[in-house]
BALUM-284075 format. One record per residue: x negated, y, z of N, C-alpha, C in turn; residue in three letters. Coordinates in steps of 0.1 Angstrom, whole numbers, plus 5000, padded with zeros to 4 digits. Example, Ala and Ser with C-alpha at 12.3 -4.5 7.8 and 13.67 -1.06 7.14 Angstrom:
2
486849435078487749555078486849675078ALA 487249785071486349895071487150005079SER 
% end
This chain:
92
917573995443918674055435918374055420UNK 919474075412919174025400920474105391UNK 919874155379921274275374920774385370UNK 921974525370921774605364921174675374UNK 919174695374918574725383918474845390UNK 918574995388918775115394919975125404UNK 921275045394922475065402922074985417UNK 921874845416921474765425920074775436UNK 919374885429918674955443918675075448UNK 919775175445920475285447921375235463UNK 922075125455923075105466922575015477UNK 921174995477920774895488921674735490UNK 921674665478922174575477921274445487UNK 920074475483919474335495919474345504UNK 919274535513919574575528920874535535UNK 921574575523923274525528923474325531UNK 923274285520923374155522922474095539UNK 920974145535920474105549921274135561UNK 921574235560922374325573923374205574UNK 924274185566925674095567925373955569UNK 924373925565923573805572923373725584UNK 923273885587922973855604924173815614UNK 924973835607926673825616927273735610UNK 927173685597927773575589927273495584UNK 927973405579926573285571926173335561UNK 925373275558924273355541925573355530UNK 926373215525927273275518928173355515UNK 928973385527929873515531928873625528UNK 927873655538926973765533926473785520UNK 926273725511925873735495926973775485UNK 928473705491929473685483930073835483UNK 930673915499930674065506929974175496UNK 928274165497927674235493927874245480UNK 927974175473927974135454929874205455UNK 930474205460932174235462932074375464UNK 931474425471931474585478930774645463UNK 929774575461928674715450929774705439UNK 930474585439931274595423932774705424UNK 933174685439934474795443933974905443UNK 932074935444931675075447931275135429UNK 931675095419931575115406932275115395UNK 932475275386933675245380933375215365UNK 932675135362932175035356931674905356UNK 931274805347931574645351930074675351UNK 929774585363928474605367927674415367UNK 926574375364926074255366925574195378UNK 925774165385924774155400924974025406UNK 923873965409923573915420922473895427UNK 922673805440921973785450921473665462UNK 920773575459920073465467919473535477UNK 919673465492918773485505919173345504UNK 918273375518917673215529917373305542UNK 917973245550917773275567916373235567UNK 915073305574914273255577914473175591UNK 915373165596915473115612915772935609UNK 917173025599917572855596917872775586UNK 917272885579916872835564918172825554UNK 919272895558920572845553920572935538UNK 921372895531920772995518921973035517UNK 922173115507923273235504923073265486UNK 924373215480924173315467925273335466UNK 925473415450926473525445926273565434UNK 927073595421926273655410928173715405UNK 928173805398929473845389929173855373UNK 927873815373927773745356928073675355UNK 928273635338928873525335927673395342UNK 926373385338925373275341924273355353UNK 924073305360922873315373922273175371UNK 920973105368920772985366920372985384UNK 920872875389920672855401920172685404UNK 918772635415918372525414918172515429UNK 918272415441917572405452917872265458UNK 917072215467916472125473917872115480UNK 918171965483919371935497918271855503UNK 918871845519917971785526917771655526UNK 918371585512918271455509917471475501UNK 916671515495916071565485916371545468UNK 917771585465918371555459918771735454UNK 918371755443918471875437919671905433UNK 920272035437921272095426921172165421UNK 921672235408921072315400922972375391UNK 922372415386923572495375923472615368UNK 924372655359924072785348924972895363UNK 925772865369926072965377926872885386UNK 927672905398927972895407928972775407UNK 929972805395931272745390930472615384UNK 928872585382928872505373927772415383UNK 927572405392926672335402927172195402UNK 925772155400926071955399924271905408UNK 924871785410923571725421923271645410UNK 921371625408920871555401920171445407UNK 919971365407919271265413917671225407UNK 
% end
């Protein structure tokens, strides 16, 4: 998790995501969790949140800042990376 830190472990933001994890894919669970803490605050709040399934390794992110720098492996071994979510490109 990654943000405005007290709020973000007040509200059990990684317990939640894990929890939603378990019933949906790591995206939907990241995306949920990061959606709920921001409906649960009456102020603009920063947050986000990367998992990975340890079963199946599927990964999950989310952020409501403007930039989350985000980087990881495809199983071509062909990297993608970006300043945030909206900005992901494959590098060779």
């Amino acid at each position: 998790c990654t943000g405005v830190g007290e709020y973000i472990l007040v509200n059990l933001l990684a317990a939640k995501t894990a929890a939603k994890a378990k019933i949906m894919p790591s995206m939907n669970a990241a995306s949920e969790a990061v959606n709920e803490l921001l409906k649960s605050s009456n102020k603009k709040v920063d947050a986000g949140v990367i998992l990975i399934k340890k079963e199946t390794q599927q990964y999950g992110f989310y952020h409501s800042s403007v930039h989350m720098p985000i980087a990881f492996l495809n199983d071509d071994e062909t990297i993608t990376s970006g300043l945030s979510i909206n900005d992901l490109h494959v590098n060779i």
